[in-house]
N, C-alpha and C positions, 0 to 999 in steps of 0.2 A: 567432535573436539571443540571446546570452548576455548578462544580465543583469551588476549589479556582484555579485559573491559577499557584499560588505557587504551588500546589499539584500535578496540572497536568505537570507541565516544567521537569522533570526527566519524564516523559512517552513520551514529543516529544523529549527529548535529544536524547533518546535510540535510536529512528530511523537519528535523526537531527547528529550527531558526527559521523554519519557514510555514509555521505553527500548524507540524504534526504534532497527536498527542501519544507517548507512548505508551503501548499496552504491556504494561509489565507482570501482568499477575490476573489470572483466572479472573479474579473480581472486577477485574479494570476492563477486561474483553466484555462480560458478561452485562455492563453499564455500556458499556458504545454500542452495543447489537439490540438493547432495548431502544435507541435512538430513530423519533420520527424524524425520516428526511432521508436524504442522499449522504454520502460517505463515499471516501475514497481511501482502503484500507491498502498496506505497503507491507507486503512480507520482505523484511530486507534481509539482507548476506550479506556477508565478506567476500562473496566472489566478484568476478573481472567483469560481468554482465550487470552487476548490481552498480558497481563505481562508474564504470565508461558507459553504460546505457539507461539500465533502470531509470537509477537516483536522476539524472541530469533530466530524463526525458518527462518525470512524473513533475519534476520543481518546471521544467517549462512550461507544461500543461496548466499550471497553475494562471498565465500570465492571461489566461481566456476569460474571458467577461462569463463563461456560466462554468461553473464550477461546484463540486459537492460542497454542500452545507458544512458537513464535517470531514476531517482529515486526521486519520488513527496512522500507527506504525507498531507495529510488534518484530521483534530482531529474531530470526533462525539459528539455533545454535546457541544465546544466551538467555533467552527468555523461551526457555523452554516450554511449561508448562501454558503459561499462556496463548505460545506461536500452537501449540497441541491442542486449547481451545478452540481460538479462531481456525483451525482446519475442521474442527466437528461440527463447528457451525458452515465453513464454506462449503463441507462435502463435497472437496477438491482432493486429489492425488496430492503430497507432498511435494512443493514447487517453491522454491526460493532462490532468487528472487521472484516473485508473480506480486500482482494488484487485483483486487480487488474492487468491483463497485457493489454498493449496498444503496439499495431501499426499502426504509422502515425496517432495517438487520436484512435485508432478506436478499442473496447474491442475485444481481443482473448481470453483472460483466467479471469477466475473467479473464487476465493475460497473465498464463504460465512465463516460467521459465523459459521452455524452448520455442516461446515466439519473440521472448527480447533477446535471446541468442544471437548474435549476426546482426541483430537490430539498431540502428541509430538511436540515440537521443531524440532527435527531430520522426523517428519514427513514430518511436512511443509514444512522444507529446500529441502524434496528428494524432494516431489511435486513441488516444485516450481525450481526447479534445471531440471526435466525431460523437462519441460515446456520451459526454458529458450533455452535448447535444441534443440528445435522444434521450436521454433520464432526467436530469438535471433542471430542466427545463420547470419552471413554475406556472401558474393561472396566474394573469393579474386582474 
């Protein structure tokens, strides 16, 4: 069911003002996943796990000194085709809200749905903070 796009524009601000870029179309996924470096890709919803935990706990994550190079978002449900791309690339089970981490396109981390289920904001941020830690990380 596609939602009113009115409804849903506060659910990609939350990630978009905090410069996600969104992946709105086949062509626009197919450009982030040629991408050398780190990414941190946002399958986002309109569900209660994506508003009270996802979303909150990914914008914290941000506030870490190492962090992906880049930050993509594709929406479930209205970007369709796209959200359909970025799954044949993650060769993940159908999971939204989930995150994604990419290096040089290529999945290192995965947090479905049913582990920000129940999950805090301050959960996800630590997960996704450890994680960052261990990928993210540069040579100087």
């Amino acid at each position: 069911m596609a939602y009113d796009p009115l409804i849903v524009q506060p659910m990609r601000e939350e990630l978009t003002r905090h410069g996600f870029q969104e992946l709105r179309s086949v062509e626009d996924v197919d450009n982030a996943m040629q991408k050398k470096g780190t990414a941190l890709l946002v399958i986002n919803s309109v569900c209660g796990c994506a508003a009270g935990s996802a979303r909150p706990g990914v914008v914290k994550s941000l506030e870490h000194t190492v962090k992906p190079e880049y930050l993509f978002t594709v929406f479930a449900g209205q970007d369709v085709e796209a959200t359909q791309k970025v799954r044949e690339y993650l060769q993940q089970p159908p999971s939204s809200p989930s995150v994604a981490i990419l290096k040089d396109g290529q999945l290192v981390g995965f947090l479905p749905r049913h582990n920000i289920e129940g999950a805090s904001a301050d959960m996800i941020a630590n997960a996704l903070i450890g994680a960052y830690d261990q990928i993210c990380v540069t040579a100087d």
